[in-house]
N, C-alpha and C positions, 0 to 999 in steps of 0.2 A: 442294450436298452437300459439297462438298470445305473450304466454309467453314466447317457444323457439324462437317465432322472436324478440320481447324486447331483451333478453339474446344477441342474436348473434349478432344484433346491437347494445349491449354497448360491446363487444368481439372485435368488431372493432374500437368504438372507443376508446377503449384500446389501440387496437392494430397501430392506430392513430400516438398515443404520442412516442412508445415503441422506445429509442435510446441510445447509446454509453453503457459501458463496468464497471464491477468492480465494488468492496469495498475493504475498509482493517481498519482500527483504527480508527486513527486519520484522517480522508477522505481515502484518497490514502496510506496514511503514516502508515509504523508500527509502534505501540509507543513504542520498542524498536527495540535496535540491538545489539545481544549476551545475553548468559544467564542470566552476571552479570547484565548488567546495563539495560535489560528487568525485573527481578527480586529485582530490586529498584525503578518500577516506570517508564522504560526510561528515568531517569535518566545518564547524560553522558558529562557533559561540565566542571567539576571541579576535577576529580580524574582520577584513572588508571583503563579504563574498559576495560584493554586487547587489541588485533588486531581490535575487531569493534569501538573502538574509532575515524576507520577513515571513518565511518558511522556519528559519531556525531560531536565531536570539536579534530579532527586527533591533534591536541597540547600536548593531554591527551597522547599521544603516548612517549613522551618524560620524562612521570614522573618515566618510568617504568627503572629495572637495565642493568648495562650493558651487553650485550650478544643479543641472537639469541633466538625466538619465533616463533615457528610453530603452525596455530591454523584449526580447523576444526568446523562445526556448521552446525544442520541443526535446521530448524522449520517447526512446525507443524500448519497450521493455521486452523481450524475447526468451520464453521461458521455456523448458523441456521436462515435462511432466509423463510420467509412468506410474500406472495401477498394475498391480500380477499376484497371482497366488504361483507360486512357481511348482508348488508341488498338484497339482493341477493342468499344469501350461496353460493358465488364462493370462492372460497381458493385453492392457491396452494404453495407447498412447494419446495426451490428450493433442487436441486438433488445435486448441488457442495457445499459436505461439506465437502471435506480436499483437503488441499493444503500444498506442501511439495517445502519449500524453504532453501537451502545448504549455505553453503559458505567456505570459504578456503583462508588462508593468510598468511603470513610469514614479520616478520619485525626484524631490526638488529639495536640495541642499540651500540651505536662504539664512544666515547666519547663525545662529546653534540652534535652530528648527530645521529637522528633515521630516517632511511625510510625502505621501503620495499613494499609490492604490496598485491592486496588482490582481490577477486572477492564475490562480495555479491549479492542475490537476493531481491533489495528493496521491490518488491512487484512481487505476483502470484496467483491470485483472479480471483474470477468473478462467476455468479449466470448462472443456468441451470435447465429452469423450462420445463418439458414433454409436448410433444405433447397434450396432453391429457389436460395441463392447461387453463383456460379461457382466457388467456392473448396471447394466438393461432387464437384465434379468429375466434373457428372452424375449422380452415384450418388443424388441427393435425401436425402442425407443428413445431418443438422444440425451444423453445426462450433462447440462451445463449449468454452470454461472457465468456472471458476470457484474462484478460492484464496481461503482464508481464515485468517488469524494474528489468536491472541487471547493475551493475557498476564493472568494472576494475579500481583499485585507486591506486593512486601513491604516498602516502604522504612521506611528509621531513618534519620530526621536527627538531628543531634547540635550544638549551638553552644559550641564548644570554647573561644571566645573573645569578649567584646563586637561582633568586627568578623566574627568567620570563623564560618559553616556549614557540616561536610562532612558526605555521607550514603552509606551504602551500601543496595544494592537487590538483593532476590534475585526471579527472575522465574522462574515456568513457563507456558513458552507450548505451543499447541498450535495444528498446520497443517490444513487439510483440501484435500484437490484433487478436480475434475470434471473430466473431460474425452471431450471425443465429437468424436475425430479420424480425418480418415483420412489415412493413411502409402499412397501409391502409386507406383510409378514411371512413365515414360512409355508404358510398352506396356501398362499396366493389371493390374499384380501387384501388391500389397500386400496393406493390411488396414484395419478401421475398429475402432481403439480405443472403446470403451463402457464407461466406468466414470463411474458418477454417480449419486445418490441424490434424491430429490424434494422437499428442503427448499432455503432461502434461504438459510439460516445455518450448514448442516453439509455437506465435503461425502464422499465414498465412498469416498478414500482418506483418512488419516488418520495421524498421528504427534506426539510431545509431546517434551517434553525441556528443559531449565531455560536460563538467561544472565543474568547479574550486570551492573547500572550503578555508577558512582561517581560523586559530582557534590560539586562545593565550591561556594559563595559566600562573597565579600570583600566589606563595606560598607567603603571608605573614608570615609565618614561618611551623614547622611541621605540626603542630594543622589545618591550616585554609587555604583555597585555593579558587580563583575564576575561572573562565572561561568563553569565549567569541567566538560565530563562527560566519561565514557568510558561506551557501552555493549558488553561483551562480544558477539562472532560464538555465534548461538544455538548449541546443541550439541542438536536434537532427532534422533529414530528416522528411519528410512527414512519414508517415506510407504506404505503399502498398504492394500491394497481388492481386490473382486472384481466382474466384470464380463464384458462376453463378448469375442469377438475375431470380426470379419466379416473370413473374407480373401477377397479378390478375384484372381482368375487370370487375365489375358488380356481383364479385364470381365466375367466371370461370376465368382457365388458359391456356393459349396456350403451356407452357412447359417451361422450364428452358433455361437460353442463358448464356453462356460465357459473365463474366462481370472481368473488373480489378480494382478494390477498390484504396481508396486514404485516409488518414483520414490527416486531414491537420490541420499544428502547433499544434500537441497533445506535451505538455509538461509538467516536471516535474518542481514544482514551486521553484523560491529562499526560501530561508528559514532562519531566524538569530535567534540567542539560548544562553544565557547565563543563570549562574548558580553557586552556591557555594556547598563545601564540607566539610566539621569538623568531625576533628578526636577528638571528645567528652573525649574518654579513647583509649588506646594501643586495645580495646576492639570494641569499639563503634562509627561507623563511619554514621554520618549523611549528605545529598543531597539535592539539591534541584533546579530546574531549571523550565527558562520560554523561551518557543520556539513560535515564529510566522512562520507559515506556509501561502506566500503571493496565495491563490488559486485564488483569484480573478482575477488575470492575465493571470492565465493558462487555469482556467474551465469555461469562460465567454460564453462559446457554443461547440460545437461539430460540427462539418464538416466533412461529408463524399461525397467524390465522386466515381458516378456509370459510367463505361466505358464500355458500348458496342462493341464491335469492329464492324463497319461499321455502328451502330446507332447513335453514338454521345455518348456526357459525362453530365451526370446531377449533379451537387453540391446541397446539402440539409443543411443546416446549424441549429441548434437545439440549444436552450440557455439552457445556467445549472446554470449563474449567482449566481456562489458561493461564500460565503462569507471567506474574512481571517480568521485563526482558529489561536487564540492563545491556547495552550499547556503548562499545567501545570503538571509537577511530582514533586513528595518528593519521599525518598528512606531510608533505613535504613540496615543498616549491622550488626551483633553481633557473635564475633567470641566465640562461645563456647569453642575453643581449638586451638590453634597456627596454626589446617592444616583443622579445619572444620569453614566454616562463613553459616550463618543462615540470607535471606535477604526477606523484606517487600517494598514491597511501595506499589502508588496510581497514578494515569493518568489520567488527565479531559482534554478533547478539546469540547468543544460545537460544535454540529453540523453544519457543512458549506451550509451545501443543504437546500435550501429554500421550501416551500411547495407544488409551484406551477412548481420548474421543477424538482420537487424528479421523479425518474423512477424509476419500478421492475428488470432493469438490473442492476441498477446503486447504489445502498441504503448504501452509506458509512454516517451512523447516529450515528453509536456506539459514546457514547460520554465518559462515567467511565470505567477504569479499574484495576484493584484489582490486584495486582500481591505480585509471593511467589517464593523461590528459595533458593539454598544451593552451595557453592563452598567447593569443597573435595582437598587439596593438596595431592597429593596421596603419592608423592616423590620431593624430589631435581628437577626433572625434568618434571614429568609429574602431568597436575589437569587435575580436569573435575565440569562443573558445570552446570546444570539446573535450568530453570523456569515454571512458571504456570503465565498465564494470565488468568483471567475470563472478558468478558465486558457483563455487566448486558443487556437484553432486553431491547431496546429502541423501541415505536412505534411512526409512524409519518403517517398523513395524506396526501394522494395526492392529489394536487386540480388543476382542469384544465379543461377547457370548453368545450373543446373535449369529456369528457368521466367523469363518474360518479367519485367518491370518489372512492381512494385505499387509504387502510391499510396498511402499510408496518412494518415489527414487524423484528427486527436484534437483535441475540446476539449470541459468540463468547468467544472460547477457544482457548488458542496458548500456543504449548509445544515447549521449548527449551532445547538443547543440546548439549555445546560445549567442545569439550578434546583441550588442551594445549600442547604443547612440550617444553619445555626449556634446551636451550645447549650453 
């Protein structure tokens, strides 16, 4: 008896700490976009990585011939997530492991003007542990997220010069969030957050708002190229949705109320990325880039507020104190034959998330990633190319005075897939 009440009191203060949404790569970030330049590493600030170039340094948009490009792309993100106290034998696994993010674009090369438009799924994550987890804290209650960033982009390359490309890029993104949390203390007062909708790709809180890239490339001649971007700190709306609030007193509940969620200045961080490309042989094409991702501005806490109607509005603010993540890839190309390329890299961002405010919704740790992939010209007009990501297991301890040690163990697979049109 005495050892299901120990249990059920660290179940809560678990349940305590438990706040905000997601993983993906690189923190938030995927460490690529598109098959090619996912399949180098994410690599993408010095050569031609196709239509998701206006993902990376939109400049690179400009290297390519002249004409019309139609592109289509989805990925696959498939994660393996684990919470445990081992000294304990609590363990559980989270249940969200695929995530299925598209994209589709179109850009028009017309003498040293390229632009055109393109929508991309930055990120579409988030962990889903059962009722039945210890991190329910008893209550049988389901503990998930789920965030989602999508960008509409409007780049305009420009070739100012034989050697120089620079481009500007106007972006409106838009966020959505799920969450089904509970907030309790160790005496069993709190609540169970419920806001979330029944789709994969939308989620119940919701907010948009625009952020601008800038990107140049330098050919100092065929052989050798550099590149350079900046992408603006998003400037989107609050996030809000409605949903209910379960609060719990002492361990009993009165029932569920009508509540309207808020999550406030959730943003997507600036980011600046430079990088070179060598074309070694007609054969053999080498990359290599270094990207900061500023998270410390963005992820310095969480804020949600709860809105009763006719009870008042509570704000609860939650620190995540993340740290900058500088992002390293190399990449490599080898064309076995004029219309087949055969592509390698590597991807290292060290972890942003500190120890003491890692959470089991939140465990973006993955730091290496191994990537593989092949581009098919198939014709005059149409490729198709694919990648493999693997990011090895990474474990990290959670430490926080609220609640005993968690284990958090993260590792990750991402399949790509994009066809081409050329006219």
């Amino acid at each position: 008896m005495m050892v299901v009440m120990k249990r059920s009191m660290i179940s809560m203060g678990i349940a305590a700490i438990l706040a905000s949404p997601a993983y993906a790569t690189n923190g938030m970030s995927l460490e690529g976009y598109g098959a090619k330049s996912a399949a180098m590493g994410g690599t993408s600030m010095a050569y031609d990585v196709g239509n998701s170039g206006m993902m990376g340094n939109p400049a690179t948009l400009g290297l390519r011939k002249q004409g019309n490009n139609f592109g289509l792309g989805v990925t696959v993100l498939q994660p393996d997530v684990n919470a445990s106290i081992p000294a304990y034998g609590m363990s559980s696994d989270s249940e969200g492991t695929s995530y299925l993010m598209p994209s589709i674009s179109f850009i028009r090369k017309d003498g040293d003007f390229t632009y055109g438009v393109g929508v991309f799924a930055q990120g579409g994550m988030g962990t889903d542990y059962p009722g039945t987890s210890f991190l329910s804290g008893g209550t049988g209650l389901p503990q998930m997220s789920q965030v989602g960033f999508g960008r509409l982009m409007f780049p305009v390359a420009y070739q100012a010069t034989k050697e120089l490309s620079v481009a500007a890029q106007i972006d409106y993104i838009w966020a959505s969030m799920d969450l089904q949390m509970l907030q309790m203390d160790p005496m069993g007062n709190g609540g169970y957050v419920n806001v979330k909708d029944d789709s994969d790709f939308t989620g119940q809180m919701t907010g948009d708002g625009f952020a601008f890239k800038l990107g140049a490339v330098y050919q100092f001649n065929k052989e050798f190229s550099v590149g350079a971007t900046y992408h603006s700190e998003s400037n989107l709306d609050d996030l809000t949705g409605s949903g209910t609030i379960t609060p719990f007193m002492g361990g009993m509940t009165p029932g569920a109320f009508p509540a309207n969620y808020t999550v406030v200045d959730f943003q997507w961080p600036a980011t600046w990325g430079v990088g070179m490309a060598w074309n070694v042989t007609p054969e053999l094409l080498l990359a290599a880039d270094i990207k900061q991702l500023m998270w410390s501005q963005t992820m310095a806490d969480f804020t949600l507020t709860t809105d009763i109607p006719g009870m008042g509005a509570q704000t609860q603010s939650m620190p995540q104190n993340w740290d900058n993540q500088t992002v390293y890839s190399i990449g490599a190309q080898y064309k076995i034959d004029p219309a087949v390329a055969l592509r390698i890299g590597y991807n290292y961002g060290k972890n942003p998330v500190p120890d003491n405010t890692l959470n089991p919704l939140f465990p973006a740790i993955t730091e290496s990633h191994f990537t593989f992939g092949a581009g098919w010209q198939i014709d005059k007009a149409n490729s198709l190319a694919i990648a493999f990501t693997y990011a090895p297991e990474v474990t990290q301890t959670m430490t926080n005075p609220m609640a005993p040690p968690i284990e958090m163990s993260h590792s990750q697979t991402l399949w790509r897939l994009n066809y081409a049109y050329s006219f």
